[in-house]
VOGU-3710 file (C-alpha; in Angstrom, 3 decimals, decimal comma):
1> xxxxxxxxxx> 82,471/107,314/70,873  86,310/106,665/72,456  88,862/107,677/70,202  91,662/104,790/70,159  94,616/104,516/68,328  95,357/101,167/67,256  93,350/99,725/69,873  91,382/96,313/68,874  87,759/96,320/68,313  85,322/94,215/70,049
11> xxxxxxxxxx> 86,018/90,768/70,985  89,696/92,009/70,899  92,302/90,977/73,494  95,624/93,040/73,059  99,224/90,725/73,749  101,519/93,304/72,515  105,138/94,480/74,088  104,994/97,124/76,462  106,450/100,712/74,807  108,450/98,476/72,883
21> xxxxxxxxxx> 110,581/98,106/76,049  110,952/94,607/76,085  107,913/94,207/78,352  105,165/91,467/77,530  101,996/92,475/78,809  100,095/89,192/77,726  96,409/88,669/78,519  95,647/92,350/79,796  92,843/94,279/78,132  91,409/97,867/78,490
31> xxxxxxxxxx> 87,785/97,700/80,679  84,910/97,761/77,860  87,009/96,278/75,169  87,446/92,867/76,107  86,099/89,218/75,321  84,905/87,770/78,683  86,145/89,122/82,180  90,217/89,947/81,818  92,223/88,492/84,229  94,668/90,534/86,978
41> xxxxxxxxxx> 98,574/91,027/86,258  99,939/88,042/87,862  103,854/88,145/86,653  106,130/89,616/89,357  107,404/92,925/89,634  110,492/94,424/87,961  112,709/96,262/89,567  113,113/99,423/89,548  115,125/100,986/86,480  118,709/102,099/87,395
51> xxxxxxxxxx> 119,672/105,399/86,481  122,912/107,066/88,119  123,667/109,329/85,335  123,866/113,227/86,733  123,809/116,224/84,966  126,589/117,086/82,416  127,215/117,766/78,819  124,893/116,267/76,726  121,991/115,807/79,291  118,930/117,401/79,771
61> xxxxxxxxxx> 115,568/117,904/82,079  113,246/114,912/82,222  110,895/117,499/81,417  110,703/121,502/82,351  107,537/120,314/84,556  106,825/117,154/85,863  103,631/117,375/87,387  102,972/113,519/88,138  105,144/110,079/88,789  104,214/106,885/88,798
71> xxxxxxxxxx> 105,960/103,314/88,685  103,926/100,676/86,620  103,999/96,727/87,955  106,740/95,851/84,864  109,100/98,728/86,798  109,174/101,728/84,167  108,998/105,105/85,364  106,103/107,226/83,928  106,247/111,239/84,180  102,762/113,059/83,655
81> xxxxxxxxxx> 103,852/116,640/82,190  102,407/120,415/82,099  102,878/119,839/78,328  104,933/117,526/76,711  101,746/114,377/77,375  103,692/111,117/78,779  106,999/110,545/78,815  108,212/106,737/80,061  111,829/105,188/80,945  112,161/101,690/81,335
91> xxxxxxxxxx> 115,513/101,905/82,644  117,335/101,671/79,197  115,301/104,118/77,197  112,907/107,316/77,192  109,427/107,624/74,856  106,835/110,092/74,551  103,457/109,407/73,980  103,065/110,719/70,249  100,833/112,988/68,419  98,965/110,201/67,242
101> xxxxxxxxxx> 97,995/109,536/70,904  96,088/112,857/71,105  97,725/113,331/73,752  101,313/115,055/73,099  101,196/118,360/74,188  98,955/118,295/76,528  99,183/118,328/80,674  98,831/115,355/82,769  97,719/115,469/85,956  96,729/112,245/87,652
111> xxxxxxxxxx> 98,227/108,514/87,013  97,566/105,273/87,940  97,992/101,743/86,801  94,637/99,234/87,696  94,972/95,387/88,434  94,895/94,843/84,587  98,040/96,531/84,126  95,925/99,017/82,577  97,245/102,411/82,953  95,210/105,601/83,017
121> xxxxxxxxxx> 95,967/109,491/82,545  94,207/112,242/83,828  94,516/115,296/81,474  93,783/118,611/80,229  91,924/116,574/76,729  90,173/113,870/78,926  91,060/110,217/80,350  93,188/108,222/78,294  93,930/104,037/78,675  97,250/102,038/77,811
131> xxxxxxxxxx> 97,023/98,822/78,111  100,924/98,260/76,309  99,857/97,988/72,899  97,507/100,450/72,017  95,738/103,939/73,893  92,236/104,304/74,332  90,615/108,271/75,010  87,286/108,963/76,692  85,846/112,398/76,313  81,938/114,389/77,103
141> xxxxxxxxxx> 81,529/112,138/73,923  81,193/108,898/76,486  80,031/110,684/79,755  82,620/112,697/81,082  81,174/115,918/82,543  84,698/117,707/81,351  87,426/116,779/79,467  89,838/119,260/81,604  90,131/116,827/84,495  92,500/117,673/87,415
151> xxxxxxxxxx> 92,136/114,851/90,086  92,253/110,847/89,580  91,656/108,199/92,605  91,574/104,261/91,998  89,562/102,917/94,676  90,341/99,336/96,063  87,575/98,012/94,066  88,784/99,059/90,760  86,326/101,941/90,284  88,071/104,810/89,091
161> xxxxxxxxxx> 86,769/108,445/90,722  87,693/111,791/88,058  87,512/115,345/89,270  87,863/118,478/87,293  86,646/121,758/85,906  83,134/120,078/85,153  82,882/118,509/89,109  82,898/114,656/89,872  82,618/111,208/88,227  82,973/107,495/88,411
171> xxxxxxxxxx> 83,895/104,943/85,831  83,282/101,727/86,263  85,433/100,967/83,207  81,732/100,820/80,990  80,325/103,985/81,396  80,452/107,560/83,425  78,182/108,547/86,322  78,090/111,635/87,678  78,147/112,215/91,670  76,584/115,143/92,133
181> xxxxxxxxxx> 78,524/117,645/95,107  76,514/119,121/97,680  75,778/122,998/98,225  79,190/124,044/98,390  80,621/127,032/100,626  80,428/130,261/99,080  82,810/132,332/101,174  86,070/131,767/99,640  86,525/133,022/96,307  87,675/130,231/93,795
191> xxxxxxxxxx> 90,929/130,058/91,743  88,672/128,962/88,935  85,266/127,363/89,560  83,872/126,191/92,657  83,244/122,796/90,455  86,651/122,395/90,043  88,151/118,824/92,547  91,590/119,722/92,954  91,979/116,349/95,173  90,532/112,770/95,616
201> xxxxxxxxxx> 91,803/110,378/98,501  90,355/107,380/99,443  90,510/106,299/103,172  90,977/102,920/105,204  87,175/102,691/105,666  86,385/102,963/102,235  84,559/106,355/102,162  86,152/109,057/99,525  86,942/112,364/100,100  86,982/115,309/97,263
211> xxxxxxxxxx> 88,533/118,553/97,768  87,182/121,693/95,692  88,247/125,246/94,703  87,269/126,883/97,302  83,945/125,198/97,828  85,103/123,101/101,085  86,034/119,034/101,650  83,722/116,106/100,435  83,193/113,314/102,472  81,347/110,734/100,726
221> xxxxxxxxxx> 79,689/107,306/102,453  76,973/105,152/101,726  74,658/107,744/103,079  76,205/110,695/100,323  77,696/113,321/100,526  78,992/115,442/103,386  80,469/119,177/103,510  82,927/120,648/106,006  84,314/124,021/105,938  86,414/126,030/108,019
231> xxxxxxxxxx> 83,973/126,397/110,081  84,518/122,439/110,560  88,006/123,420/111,261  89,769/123,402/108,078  92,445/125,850/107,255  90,978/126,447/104,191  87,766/125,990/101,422  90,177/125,201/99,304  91,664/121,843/99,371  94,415/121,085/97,160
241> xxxxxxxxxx> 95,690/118,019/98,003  94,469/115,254/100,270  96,599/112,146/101,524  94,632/109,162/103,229  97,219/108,016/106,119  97,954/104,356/106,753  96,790/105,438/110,403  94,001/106,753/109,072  94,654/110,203/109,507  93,470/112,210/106,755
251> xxxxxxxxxx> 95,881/114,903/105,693  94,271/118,347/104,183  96,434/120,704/102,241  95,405/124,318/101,071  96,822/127,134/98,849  97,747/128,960/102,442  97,564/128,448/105,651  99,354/125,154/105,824  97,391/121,591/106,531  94,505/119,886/108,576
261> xxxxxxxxxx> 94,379/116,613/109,916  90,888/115,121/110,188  91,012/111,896/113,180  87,653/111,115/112,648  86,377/113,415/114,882  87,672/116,343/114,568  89,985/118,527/112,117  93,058/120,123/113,770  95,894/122,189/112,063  99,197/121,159/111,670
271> xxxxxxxxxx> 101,052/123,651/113,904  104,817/122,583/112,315  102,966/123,799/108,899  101,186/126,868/110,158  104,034/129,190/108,796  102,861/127,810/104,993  101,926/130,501/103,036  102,287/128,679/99,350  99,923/126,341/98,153  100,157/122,697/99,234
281> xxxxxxxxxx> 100,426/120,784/95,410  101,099/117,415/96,923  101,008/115,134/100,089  103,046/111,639/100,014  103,562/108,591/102,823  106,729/106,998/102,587  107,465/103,286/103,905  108,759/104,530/107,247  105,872/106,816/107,979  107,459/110,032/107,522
291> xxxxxxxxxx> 104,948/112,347/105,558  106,266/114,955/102,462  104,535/117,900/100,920  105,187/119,353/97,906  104,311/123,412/97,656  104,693/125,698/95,106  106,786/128,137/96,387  108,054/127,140/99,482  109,916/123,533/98,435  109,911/120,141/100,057
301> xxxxxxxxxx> 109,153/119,757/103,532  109,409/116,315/105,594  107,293/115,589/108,711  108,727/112,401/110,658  106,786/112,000/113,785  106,050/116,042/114,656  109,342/117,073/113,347  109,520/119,174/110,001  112,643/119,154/107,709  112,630/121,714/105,138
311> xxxxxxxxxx> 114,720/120,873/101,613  115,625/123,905/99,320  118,421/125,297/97,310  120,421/124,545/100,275  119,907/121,078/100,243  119,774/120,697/96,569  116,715/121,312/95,231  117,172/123,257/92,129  113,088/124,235/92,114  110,943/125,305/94,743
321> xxxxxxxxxx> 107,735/124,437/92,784  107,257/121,097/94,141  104,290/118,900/92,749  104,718/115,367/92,991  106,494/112,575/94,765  106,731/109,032/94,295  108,876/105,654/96,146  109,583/103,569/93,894  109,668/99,917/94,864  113,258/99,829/95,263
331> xxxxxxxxxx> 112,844/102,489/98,560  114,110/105,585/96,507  112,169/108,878/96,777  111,757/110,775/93,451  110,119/114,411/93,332  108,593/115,813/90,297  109,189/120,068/90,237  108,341/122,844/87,852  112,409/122,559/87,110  112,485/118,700/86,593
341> xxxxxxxxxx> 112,845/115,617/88,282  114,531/115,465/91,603  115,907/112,240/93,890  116,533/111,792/97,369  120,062/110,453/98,235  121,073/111,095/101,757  119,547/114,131/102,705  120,316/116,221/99,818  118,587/115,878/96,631  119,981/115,276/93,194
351> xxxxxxxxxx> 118,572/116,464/89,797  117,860/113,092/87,353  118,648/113,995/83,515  118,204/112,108/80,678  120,252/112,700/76,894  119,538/116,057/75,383  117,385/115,979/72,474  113,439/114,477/72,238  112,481/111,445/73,620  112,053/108,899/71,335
361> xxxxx> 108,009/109,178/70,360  107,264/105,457/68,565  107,486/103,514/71,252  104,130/104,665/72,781  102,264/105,304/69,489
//
């Protein structure tokens, strides 16, 4: 069965403030422990916290490694790290997820928030649910296929696809199915298991692509699943990170040799990225169009039309391990780095701190 922590049983609806931040989240209720069907987050958005304080005595790194960023609907920043669980700032305030949790310690790597206001956490010790009040863990115990999950896509119809060390999954917010991957490639040699999905993106049509350790790119449709290779065209068998274009470009990245873009027709490498040679952790649209990766080793780079800008020491950036970026609503650019948390002002980017010390742990027991 789920573990939960303070969650309400059956027939349960959880009105309860949000991290103890201030934030009501009244009505909303995690999938498969809920009275009747829950209704969508209707309250408007927050804004986005403010936080203008640099580094200086007293402050420290949001965390040594931020691996993921997200902005919930009530406008609190979340940061999914290698090991320190979830940390949260509402724009006042920072908590940590606590031991109680099960999930302290341990790394996040995907985030996202469904139209419940429900959010969900990809980890290293399985898929965890806050719904504000109270957290809710799924393990092999209900269905998963691994608890060491890597990869975390929300389609548009609220199903929730999970990749990791033990392959691919759905969850319809009831139960786990498994969706089985085709024969994979066998000629690149994996960085752990061929099983692993790095990457899930879904695209304008609908259809949901998976990339895999070294096993190729997914493609699945109606009709299944389908592989392509490098002998498709790809750079790579391993795909590390996939971005879904609002043009509907698809946007491949691999642990070296730069990126593909797939037109739907045909996969073609990114010459302005051919000179990669680290691996490609993260791909990002902004508002205006202009694409970012995220490497680990080679920094930040910016594509804006077929023009690459390259950020680094020289422009700021204290880490070149680069693997996450988010825009929050208020148009700011945040990047998450093996060295901390990083945001875009001008074109040179500033480190974000927060007081020295731990973060405050009760408000997300």
């Amino acid at each position: 069965m789920a573990e939960t922590t303070g969650i309400p049983g059956p027939g349960a609806r959880a009105t309860a403030s949000f991290c103890l931040f201030l934030f009501a989240l009244v009505g909303c209720a995690i999938p498969g422990n809920h009275t009747g069907t829950p209704r969508p987050v209707t309250t408007p958005a927050s804004a986005s916290p403010v936080w203008d304080v640099p580094p200086g005595p007293g402050q420290a790194p949001v965390s040594q490694y931020v691996r993921r960023l997200a902005e919930d609907h009530r406008g609190a920043m979340w940061f999914g790290t290698n090991d320190e669980g979830a940390i949260c700032f509402d724009g006042r305030e920072f908590a940590q997820a606590s031991a109680a949790t099960a999930l302290a310690g341990h790394a996040v790597r995907g985030i996202v928030e469904d139209r419940f206001g429900v959010l969900w956490f990809a980890t290293d010790v399985g898929l965890f649910a806050f719904d504000g009040a109270a957290w809710r863990r799924y393990t092999t115990a209900d269905g998963l296929p691994h608890d060491d999950l890597w990869s975390l896509c929300l389609r548009r119809d609220g199903e929730l696809w999970l990749g990791g060390i033990g392959g691919l999954c759905r969850f319809d917010g009831e139960r786990f199915t498994a969706v089985p991957l085709p024969p994979l490639a066998m000629a690149e040699a994996p960085r752990l298991t061929r099983q692993l999905v790095w990457a899930i993106a879904e695209d304008n049509d609908g259809e949901v692509w998976c990339g895999t350790d070294g096993g190729g790119l997914v493609r699945y449709d109606h009709d299944g699943g389908t592989l392509f290779t490098a002998g498709d065209g790809l750079v790579s068998d391993n795909v590390t990170a996939l971005l879904a274009a609002r043009d509907g470009t698809l946007w491949i990245g691999a642990p070296r040799g730069g990126v593909t873009r797939f037109d739907g027709a045909k996969f073609t490498v990114v010459p302005e990225l051919a000179d990669l040679r680290a691996i490609v952790w993260t791909l990002f649209e902004d508002r205006d169009g202009d694409i970012w990766l995220g490497s680990a080793g080679d920094g930040l780079v910016r594509i804006r039309g077929t023009s690459p800008t390259r950020f680094g020491p020289g422009q700021g950036l204290g880490n070149r391990h680069v693997q996450s970026v988010l825009q929050t609503r208020d148009g700011r650019l945040w990047f998450g780095t093996s060295g901390g948390l990083y945001r875009l002002d001008g074109d040179r980017l500033m480190e974000m701190t927060r007081p020295a010390g731990p973060s405050r742990a009760s408000g997300l027991t």
